[in-house]
N, C-alpha and C positions, 0 to 999 in steps of 0.2 A: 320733942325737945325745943324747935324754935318756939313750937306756940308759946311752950312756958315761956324761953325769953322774948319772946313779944310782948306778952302778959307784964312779965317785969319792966319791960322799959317804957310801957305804960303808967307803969307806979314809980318812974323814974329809979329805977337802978336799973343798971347797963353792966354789961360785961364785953370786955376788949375783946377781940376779932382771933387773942391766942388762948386768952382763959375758958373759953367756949369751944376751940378746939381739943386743948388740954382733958377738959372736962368731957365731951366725950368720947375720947381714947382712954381714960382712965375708967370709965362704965362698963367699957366692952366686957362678952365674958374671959375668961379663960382662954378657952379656944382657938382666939384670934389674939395673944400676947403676941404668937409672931409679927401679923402682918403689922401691929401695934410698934414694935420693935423698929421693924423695916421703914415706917414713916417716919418715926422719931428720927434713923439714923441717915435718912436719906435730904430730908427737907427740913426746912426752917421753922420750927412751926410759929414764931414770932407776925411771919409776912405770910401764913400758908391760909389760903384763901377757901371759909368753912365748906362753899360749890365744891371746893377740889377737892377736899377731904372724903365728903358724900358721894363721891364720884366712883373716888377709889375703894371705899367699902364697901357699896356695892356691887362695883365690878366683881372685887374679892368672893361679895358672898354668893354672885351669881357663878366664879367660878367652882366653889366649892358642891354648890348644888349639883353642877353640871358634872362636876369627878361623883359625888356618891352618888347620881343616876345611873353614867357609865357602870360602876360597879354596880350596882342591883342588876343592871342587864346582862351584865357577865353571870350574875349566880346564876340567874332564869337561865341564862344557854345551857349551864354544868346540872342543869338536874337529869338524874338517870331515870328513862322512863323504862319500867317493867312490860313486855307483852305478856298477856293472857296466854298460861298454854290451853291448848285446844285438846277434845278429848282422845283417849288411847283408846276408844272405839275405832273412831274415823283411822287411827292408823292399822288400826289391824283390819278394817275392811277394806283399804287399798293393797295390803297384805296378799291378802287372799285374790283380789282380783291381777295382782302382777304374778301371783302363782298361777292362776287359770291361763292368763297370756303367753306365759313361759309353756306349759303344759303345749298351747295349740303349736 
């Protein structure tokens, strides 16, 4: 995005310091409407400085990563691992040998 506006203010059009924040809070997808929300309602975006903007959307998306990691490694713990059972030979030939024991 800056390069594009770099590119433009090359070719002399310019865009103000809030039209260029506007613009990409209205791109985002869906999924961040909240935190989209949460900036709008909190900050000026008139005087809101584009570094701060990027700061915070990152942070956002880095904590977002880091919540659905935490969950993926919760599923890995919750899988149920099955043991192999072992054959009903081996139990009846322990069987037989705690019957000879008993016997002496």
């Amino acid at each position: 995005f800056t390069n594009i506006i770099n590119a433009l203010q090359a070719l002399d059009k310019t865009y103000s310091n809030s039209e260029i924040v506007r613009k990409i809070l209205r791109c985002l997808p869906k999924s961040w409407i909240p935190k989209v929300l949460a900036i709008e309602e909190a900050k000026n975006l008139n005087i809101l400085p584009l570094e701060d903007l990027l700061g915070s959307l990152m942070t956002y998306e880095l904590s977002i990563q880091k919540k659905d990691d935490d969950e993926e490694k919760e599923k890995k713990k919750k899988k149920i691992v099955a043991l192999k059972p072992s054959l009903i030979e081996d139990f009846e030939d322990d069987d037989d040998e705690n019957e000879e024991l008993a016997l002496i």
